[in-house]
One Martini backbone bead per residue (centre of mass of N, CA, C, O) as a GRO file, in nm:
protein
  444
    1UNK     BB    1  12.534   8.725   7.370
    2UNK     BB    2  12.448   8.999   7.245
    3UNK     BB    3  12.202   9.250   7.395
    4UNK     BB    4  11.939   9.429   7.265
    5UNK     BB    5  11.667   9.627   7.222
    6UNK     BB    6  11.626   9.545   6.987
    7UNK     BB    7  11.589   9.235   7.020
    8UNK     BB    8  11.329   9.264   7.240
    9UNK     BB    9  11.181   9.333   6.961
   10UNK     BB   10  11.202   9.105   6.796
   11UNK     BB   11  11.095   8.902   7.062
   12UNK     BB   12  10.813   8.992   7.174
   13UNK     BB   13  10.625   8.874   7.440
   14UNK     BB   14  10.341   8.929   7.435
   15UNK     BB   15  10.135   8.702   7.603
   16UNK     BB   16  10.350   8.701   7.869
   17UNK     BB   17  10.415   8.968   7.938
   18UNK     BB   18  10.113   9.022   7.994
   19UNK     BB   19  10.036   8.767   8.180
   20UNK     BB   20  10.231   8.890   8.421
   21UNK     BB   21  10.114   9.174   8.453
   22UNK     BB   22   9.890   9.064   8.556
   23UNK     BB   23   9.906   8.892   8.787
   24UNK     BB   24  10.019   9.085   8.961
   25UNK     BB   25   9.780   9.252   8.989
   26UNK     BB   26   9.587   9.007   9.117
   27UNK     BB   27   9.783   9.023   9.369
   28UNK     BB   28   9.801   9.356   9.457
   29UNK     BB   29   9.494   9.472   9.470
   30UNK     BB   30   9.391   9.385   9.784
   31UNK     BB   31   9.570   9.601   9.898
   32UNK     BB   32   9.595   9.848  10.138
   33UNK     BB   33   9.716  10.145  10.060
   34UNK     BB   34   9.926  10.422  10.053
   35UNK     BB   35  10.109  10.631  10.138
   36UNK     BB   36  10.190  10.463  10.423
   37UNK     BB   37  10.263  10.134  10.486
   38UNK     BB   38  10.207   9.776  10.429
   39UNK     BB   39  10.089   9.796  10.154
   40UNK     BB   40  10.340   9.875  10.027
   41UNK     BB   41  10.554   9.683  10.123
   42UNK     BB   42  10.370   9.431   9.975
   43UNK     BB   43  10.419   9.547   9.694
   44UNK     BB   44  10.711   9.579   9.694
   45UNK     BB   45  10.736   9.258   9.757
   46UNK     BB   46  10.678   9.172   9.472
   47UNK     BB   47  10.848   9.294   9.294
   48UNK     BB   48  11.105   9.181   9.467
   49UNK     BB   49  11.117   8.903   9.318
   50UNK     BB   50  11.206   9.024   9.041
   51UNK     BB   51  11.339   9.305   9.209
   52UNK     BB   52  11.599   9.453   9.315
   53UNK     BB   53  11.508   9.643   9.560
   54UNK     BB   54  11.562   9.958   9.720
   55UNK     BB   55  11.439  10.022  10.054
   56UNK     BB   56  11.292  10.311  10.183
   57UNK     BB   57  11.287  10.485  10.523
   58UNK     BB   58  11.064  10.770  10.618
   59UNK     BB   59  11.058  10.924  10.906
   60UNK     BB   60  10.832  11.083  11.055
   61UNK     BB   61  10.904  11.437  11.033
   62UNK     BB   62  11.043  11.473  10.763
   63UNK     BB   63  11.198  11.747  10.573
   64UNK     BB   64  11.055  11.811  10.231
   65UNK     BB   65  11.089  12.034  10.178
   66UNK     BB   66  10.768  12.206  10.210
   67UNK     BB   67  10.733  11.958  10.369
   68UNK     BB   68  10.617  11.641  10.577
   69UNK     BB   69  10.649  11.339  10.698
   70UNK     BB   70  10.384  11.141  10.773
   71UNK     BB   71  10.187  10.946  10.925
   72UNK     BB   72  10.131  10.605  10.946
   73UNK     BB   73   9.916  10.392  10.806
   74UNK     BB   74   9.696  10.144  10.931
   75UNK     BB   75   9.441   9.894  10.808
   76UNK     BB   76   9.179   9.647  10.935
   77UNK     BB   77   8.892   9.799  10.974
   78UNK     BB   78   8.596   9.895  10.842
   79UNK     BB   79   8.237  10.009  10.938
   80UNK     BB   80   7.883   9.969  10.926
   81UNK     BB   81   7.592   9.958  11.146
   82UNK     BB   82   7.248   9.964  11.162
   83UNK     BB   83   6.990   9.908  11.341
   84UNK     BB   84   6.980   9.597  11.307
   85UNK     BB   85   7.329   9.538  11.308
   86UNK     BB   86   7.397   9.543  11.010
   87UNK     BB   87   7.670   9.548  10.760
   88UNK     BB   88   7.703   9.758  10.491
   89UNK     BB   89   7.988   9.839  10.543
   90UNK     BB   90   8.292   9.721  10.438
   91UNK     BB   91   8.640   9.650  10.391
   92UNK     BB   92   8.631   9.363  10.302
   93UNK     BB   93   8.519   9.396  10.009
   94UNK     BB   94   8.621   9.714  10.015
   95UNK     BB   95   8.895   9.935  10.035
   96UNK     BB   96   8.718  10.203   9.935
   97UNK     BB   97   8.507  10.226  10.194
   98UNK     BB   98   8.708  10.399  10.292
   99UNK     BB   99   8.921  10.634  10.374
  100UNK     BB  100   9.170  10.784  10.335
  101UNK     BB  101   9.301  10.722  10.639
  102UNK     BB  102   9.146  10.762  10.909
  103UNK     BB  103   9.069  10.745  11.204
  104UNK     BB  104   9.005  10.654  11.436
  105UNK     BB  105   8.672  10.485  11.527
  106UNK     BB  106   8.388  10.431  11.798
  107UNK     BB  107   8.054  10.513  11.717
  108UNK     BB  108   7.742  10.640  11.770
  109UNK     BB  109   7.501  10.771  11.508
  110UNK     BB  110   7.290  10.901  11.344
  111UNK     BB  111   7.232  10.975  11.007
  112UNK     BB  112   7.236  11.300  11.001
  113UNK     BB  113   7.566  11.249  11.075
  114UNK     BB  114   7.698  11.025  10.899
  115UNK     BB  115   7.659  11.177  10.623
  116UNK     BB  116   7.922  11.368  10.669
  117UNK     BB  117   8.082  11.056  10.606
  118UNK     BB  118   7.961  11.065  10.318
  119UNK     BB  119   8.070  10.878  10.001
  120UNK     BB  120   7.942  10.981   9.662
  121UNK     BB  121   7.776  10.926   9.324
  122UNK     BB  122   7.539  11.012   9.162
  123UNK     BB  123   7.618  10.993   8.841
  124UNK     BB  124   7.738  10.686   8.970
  125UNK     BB  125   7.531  10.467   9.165
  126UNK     BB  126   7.737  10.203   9.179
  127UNK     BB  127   8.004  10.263   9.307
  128UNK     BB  128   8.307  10.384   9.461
  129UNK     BB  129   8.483  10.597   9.593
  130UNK     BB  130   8.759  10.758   9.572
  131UNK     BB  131   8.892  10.876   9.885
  132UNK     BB  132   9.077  11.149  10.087
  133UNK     BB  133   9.274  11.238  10.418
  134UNK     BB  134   9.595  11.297  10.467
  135UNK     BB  135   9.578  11.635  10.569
  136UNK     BB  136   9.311  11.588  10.752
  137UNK     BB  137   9.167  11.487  11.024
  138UNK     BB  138   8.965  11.184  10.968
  139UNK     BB  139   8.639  11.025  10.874
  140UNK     BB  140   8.526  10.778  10.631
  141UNK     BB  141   8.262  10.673  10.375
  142UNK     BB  142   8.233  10.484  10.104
  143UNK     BB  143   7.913  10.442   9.874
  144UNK     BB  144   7.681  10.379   9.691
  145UNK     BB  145   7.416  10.583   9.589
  146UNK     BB  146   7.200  10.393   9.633
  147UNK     BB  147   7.276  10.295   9.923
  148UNK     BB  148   7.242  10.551  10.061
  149UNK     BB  149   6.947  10.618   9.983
  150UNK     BB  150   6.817  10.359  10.203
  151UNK     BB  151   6.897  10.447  10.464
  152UNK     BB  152   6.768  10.456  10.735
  153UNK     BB  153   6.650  10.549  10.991
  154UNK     BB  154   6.866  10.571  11.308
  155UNK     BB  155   7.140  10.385  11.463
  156UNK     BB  156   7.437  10.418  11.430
  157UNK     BB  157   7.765  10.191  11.383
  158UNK     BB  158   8.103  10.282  11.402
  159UNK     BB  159   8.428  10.139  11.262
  160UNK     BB  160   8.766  10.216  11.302
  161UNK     BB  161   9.050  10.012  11.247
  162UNK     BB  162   9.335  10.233  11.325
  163UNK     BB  163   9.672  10.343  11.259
  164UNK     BB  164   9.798  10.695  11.339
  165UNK     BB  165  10.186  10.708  11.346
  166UNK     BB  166  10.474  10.686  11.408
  167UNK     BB  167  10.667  10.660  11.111
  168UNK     BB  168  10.684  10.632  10.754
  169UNK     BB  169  10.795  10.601  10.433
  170UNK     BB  170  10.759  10.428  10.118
  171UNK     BB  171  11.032  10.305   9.912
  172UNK     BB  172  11.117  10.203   9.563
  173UNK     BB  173  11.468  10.104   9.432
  174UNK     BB  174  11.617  10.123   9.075
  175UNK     BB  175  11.949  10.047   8.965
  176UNK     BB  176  12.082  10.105   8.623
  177UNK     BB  177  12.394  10.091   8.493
  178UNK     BB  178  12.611  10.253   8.235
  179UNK     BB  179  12.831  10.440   8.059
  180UNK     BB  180  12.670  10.678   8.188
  181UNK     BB  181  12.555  10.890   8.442
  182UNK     BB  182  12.340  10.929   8.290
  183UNK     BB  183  11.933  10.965   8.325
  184UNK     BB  184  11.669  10.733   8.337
  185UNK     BB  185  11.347  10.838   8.437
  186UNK     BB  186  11.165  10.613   8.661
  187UNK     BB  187  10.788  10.679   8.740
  188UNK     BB  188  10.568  10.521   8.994
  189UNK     BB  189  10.250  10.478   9.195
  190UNK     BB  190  10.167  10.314   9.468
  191UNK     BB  191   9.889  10.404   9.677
  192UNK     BB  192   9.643  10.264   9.544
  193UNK     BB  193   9.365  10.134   9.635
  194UNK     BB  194   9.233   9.888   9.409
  195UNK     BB  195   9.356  10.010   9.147
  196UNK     BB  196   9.444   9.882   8.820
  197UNK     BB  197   9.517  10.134   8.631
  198UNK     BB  198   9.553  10.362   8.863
  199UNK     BB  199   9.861  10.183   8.918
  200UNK     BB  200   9.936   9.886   8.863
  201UNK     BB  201  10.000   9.933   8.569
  202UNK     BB  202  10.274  10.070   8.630
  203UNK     BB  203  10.415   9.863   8.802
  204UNK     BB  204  10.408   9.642   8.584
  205UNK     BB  205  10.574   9.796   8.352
  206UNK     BB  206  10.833   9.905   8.518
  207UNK     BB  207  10.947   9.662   8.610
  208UNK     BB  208  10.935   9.507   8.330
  209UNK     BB  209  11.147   9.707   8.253
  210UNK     BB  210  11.378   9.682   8.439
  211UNK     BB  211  11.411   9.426   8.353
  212UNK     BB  212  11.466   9.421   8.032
  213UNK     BB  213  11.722   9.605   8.103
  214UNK     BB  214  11.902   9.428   8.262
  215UNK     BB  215  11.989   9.222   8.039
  216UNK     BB  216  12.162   9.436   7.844
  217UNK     BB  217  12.470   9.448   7.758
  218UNK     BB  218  12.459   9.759   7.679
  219UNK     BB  219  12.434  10.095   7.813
  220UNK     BB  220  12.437  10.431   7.784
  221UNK     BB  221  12.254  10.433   8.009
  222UNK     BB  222  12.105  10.530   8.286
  223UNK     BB  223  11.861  10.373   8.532
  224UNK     BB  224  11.623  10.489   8.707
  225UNK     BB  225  11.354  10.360   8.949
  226UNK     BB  226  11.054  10.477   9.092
  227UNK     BB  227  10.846  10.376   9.376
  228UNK     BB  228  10.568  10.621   9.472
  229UNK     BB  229  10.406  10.823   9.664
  230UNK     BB  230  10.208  11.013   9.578
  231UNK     BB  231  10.404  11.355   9.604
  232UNK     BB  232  10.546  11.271   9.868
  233UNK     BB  233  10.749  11.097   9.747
  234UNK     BB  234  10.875  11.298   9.494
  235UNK     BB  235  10.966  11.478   9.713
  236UNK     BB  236  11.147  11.311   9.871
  237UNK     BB  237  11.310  11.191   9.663
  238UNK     BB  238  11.447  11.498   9.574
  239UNK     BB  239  11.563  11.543   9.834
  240UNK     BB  240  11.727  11.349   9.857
  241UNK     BB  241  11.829  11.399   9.508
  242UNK     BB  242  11.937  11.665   9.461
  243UNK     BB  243  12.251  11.628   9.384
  244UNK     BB  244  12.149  11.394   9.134
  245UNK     BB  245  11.929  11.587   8.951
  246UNK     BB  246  12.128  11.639   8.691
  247UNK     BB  247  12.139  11.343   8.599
  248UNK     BB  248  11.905  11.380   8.449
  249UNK     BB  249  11.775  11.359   8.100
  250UNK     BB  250  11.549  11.152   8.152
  251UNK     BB  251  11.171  11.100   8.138
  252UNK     BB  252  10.872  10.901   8.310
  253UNK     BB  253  10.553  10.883   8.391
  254UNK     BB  254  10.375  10.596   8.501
  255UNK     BB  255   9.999  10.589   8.418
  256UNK     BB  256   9.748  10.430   8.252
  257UNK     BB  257   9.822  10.128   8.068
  258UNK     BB  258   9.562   9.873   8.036
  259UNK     BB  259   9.375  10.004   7.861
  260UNK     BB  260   9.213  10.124   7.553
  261UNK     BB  261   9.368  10.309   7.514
  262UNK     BB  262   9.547  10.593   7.355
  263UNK     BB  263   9.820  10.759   7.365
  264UNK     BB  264   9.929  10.951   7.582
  265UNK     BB  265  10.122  11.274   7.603
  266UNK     BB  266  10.304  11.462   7.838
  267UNK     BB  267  10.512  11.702   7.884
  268UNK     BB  268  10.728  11.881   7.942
  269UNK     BB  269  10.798  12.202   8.058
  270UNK     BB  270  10.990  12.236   7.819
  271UNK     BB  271  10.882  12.134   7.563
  272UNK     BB  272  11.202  12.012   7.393
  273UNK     BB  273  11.294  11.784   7.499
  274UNK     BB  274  11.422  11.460   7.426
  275UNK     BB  275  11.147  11.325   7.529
  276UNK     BB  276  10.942  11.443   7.343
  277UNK     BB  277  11.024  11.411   7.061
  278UNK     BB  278  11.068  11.102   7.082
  279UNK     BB  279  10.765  11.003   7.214
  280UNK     BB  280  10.653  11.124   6.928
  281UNK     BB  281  10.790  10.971   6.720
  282UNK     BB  282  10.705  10.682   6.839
  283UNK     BB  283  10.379  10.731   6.783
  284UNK     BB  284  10.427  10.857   6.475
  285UNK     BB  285  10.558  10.533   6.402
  286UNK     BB  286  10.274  10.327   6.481
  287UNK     BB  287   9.990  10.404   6.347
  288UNK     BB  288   9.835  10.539   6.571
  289UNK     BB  289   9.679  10.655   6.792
  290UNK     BB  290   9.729  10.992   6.930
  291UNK     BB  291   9.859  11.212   7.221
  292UNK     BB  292   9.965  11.567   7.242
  293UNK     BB  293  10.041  11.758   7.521
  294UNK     BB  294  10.113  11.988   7.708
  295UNK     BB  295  10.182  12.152   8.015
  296UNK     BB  296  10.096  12.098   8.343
  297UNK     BB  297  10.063  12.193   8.700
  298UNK     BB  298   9.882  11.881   8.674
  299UNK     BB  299   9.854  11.511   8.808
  300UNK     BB  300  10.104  11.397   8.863
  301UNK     BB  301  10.479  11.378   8.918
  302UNK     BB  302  10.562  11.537   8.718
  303UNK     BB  303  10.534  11.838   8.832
  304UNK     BB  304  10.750  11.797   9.047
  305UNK     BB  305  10.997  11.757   8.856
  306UNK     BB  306  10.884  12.017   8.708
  307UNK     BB  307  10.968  12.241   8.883
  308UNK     BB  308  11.154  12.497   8.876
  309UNK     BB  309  11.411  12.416   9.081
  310UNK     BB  310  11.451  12.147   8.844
  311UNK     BB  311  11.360  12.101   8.568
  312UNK     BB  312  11.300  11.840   8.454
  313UNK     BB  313  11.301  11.589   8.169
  314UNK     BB  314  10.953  11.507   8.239
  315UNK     BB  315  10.724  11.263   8.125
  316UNK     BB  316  10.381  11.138   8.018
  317UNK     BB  317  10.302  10.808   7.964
  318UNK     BB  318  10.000  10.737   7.864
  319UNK     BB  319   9.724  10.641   7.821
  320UNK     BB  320   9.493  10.715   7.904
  321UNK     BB  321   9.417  11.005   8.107
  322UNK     BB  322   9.349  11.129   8.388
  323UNK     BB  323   8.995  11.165   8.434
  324UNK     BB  324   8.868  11.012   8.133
  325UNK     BB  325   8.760  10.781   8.291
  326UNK     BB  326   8.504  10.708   8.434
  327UNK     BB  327   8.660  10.477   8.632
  328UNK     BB  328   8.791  10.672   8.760
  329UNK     BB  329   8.848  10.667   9.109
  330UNK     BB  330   8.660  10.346   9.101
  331UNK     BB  331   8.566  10.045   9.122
  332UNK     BB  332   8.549  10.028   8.821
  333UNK     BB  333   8.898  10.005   8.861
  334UNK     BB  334   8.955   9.699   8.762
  335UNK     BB  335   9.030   9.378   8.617
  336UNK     BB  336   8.844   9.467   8.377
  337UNK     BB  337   9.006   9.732   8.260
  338UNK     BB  338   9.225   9.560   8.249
  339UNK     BB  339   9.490   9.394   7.972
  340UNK     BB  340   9.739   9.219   7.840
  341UNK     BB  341   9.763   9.360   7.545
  342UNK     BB  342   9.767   9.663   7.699
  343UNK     BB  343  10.040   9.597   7.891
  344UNK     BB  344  10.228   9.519   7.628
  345UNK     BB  345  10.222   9.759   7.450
  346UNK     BB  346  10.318   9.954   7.703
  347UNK     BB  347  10.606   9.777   7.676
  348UNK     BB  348  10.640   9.838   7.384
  349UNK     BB  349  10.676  10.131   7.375
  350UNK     BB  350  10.889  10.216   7.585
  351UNK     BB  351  11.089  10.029   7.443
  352UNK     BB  352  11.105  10.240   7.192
  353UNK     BB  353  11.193  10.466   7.350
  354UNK     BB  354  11.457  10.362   7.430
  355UNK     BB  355  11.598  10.297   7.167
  356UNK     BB  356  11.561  10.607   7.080
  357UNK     BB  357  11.768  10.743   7.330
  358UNK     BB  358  12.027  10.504   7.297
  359UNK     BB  359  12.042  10.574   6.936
  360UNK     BB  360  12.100  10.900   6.980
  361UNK     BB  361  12.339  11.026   6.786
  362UNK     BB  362  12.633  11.203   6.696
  363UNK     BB  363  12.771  11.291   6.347
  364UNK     BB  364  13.026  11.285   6.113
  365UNK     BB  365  13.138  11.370   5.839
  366UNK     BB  366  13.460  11.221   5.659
  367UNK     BB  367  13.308  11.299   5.384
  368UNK     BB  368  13.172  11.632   5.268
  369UNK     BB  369  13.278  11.654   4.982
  370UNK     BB  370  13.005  11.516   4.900
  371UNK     BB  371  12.923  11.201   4.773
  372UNK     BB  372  13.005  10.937   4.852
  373UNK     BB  373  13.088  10.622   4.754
  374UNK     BB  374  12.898  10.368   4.811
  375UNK     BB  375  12.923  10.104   4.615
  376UNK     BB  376  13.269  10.081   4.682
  377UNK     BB  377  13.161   9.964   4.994
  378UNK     BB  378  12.858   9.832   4.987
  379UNK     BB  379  12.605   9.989   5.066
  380UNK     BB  380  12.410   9.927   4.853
  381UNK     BB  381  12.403   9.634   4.796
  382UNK     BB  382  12.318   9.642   5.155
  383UNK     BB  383  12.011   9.757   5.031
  384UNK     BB  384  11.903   9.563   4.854
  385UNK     BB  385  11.567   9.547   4.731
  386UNK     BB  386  11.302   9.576   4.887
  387UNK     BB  387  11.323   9.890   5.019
  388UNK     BB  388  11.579  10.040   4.951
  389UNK     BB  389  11.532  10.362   4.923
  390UNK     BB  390  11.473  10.421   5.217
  391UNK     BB  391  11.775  10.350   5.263
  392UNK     BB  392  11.944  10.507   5.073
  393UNK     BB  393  11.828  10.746   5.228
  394UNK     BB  394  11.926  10.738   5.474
  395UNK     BB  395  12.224  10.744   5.408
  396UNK     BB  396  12.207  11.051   5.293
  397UNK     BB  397  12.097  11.183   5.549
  398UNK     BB  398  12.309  11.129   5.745
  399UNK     BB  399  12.546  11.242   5.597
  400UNK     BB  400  12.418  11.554   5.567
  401UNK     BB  401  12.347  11.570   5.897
  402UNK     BB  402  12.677  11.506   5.980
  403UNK     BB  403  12.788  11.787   6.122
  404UNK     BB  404  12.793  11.769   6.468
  405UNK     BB  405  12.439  11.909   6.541
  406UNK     BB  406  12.319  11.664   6.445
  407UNK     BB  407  12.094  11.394   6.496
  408UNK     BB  408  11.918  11.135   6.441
  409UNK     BB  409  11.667  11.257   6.503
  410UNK     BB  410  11.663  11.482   6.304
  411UNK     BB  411  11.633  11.273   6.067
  412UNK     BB  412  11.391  11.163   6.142
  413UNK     BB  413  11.217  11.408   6.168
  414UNK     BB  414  11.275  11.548   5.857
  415UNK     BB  415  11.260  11.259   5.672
  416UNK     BB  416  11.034  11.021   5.813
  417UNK     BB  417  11.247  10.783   5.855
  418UNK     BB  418  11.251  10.531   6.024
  419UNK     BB  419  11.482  10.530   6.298
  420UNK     BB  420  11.584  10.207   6.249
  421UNK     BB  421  11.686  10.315   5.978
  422UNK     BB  422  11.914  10.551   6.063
  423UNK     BB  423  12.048  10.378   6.242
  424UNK     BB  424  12.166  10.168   6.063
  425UNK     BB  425  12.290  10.324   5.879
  426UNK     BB  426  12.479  10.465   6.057
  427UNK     BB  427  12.631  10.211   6.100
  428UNK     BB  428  12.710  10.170   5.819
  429UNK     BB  429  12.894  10.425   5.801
  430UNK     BB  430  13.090  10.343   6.041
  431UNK     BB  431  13.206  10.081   5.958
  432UNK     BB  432  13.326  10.242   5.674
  433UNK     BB  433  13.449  10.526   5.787
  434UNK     BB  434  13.238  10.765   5.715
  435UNK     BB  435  13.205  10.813   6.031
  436UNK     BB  436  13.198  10.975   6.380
  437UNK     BB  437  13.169  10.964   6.701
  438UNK     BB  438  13.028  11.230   6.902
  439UNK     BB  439  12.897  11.021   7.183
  440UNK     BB  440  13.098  10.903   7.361
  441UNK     BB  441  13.089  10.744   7.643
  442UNK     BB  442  13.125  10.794   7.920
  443UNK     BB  443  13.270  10.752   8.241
  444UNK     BB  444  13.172  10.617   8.552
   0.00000   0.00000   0.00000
């Protein structure tokens, strides 16, 4: 039996596939990611239990466009004991608790010493920040705004077990082919140690559209995934396939999708792209909340794919989007900020935009002299009873603007009639003979 995007969604199982993909964010949590390391690694072997994702390792040292693959870091443990030997920050508490990337270091040292290394948060004193020194070799400690105000005066002794050492940058990609050699590109950051909607609501919505897409009897697009360390993953990432960035017709970038917020996207750089107008569309047939703004060349990796030299049509949909909600990185992003049925609403938005990607096709209009007889074709009797009319001006939209130039997504735009009604539509007018598609897939 041939399966369709249609068919995925009107079987949509929201309470197991939200059930799944919150599992996966409980077992990936604990992980203590970052650029790279065995976190990303141990993490992108999660998704590979159930997708065979092929792992890429880029070796420190190498040049990446005008950056550089930095040295692997690995994080055993790091702490810090006060004056009476008693342990107060442990990284085993929480990954947070380190700056991330850190140098190895074991020193005594005063309070007001110690002070210059430690980060937290007046205005939320009960969290612990995260923070990172990528890119100048540092170390230090994050830890809730509290707990620092009580320090004693003493001497305190610190310790962080890590090595920062020539290794690797670990990606990985999962490639599904299609009838078309054109390619709709989904990436989501893998970095985040401890973070549960930034970052693992991404890793588990993307792996779970994968698999899901995978099952789909045929594609029109190619689909390539690639799960990355934030910003200098996806520049290696274009590195590696400057030559084959060409093929991406359409993007999204996926993150802090668990949230209990409405939808926003983030527009590519072109802002007329046909991924702009498309994840519009599906927002506005939601009738739900949403909000879509502008590029700006800040936030996550569309920035990357979005610089000047690529201009790749790659946008962001996100719920809340980063920085606007409290917890945004800090200790409470965790667990129970993400849920189940608002990660499986945005594996089902998702898959919404997919389906009018695939279905968005031009064509003709091979009786374009007047109104052809549709009643004597059958196609008025096929969409008799109950909301007929909705469906029967669907047909004559299609009809009209089906002259070689405007495309369904016109239709649905222009007529503001839901896409999967004017889809429908064109089949029924193409079986009939009506219509010409003029979108055949190309051959791989």
């Amino acid at each position: 039996m041939e399966i369709t995007i249609a068919q995925l969604l009107a079987d949509f199982d929201s309470a197991g596939s939200g059930s799944d993909m919150y599992r996966f964010a409980e077992r990936a949590y604990p992980l203590c990611r970052s650029l790279t390391g065995d976190g990303v690694r141990e993490t992108l072997g999660l998704i590979q239990e159930t997708l065979p994702l092929e792992i890429h390792e880029v070796p420190t040292g190498t040049p990446v466009l005008d950056w550089t693959v930095p040295k692997e870091w690995n994080l055993k443990r790091a702490w810090i004991k006060g004056p009476g030997g008693e342990i107060l920050v442990d990284s085993r508490d929480h990954n947070l608790h380190v700056l991330g990337y850190s140098v190895p270091v074991r020193q005594k040292l005063s309070l007001e010493d110690l002070q210059e290394h430690l980060y937290s948060l007046e205005e939320q004193p009960d969290v612990i920040p995260y923070r990172t020194s990528y890119y100048r070799e540092n170390w230090g400690f994050c830890l809730p705004h509290r707990l620092r105000e009580t320090l004693p005066e003493g001497e305190y002794e610190v310790c962080v077990e890590a090595t920062l050492d020539h290794g690797s940058l670990t990606y990985g990609e999962f490639f599904l082919p299609g009838e078309s050699q054109q390619e709709v590109l989904l990436s989501t950051h893998c970095c985040h140690p401890s973070l549960a909607n930034d970052n693992l609501s991404g890793l588990a919505v993307v792996s779970r559209l994968a698999a899901a897409l995978g099952t789909v009897s045929r594609r029109r697009y190619s689909y390539r995934f690639v799960f990355v360390p934030g910003t200098i993953g996806s520049i290696t990432w274009l590195a590696k396939n400057e030559d084959t960035t060409a093929r991406v017709s359409h993007g999204l970038v996926a993150a802090n999708l668990g949230d209990s917020g409405p939808f926003h996207y983030k527009k590519s750089r072109q802002g007329d792209a046909e991924i702009d107008r498309v994840v519009s569309l599906v927002l506005r047939e939601s009738g739900r909340d949403y909000g879509v703004e502008d590029f700006v060349p800040f936030g996550y990796d569309e920035r990357q794919y979005c610089s000047p030299g690529f201009d790749l049509p790659v946008g962001s949909l996100t719920r809340t989007p980063y920085g606007r909600y409290a917890e945004y990185h800090t200790s409470r992003d965790d667990l129970s900020l993400v849920q189940p049925k608002f990660l499986a609403g945005s594996l089902r938005t998702y898959l919404e935009v997919m389906a009018v990607l695939e279905g968005n096709t031009r064509a003709l209009n091979l009786n374009p002299k007047g109104e052809p007889q549709l009643g004597r074709r059958g196609l008025y009797r096929a969409v008799g009873g109950e909301g007929s009319r909705e469906r029967e001006l669907a047909l004559l939209w299609v009809l009209n603007l089906s002259d070689g130039s405007h495309s369904l997504l016109d239709v649905a735009e222009r007529s503001g009639i839901p896409f999967a009604t004017v889809r429908a539509s064109a089949d029924a007018l193409l079986a009939a003979g009506l219509l010409r598609n003029l979108d055949p897939p190309e051959e791989v």
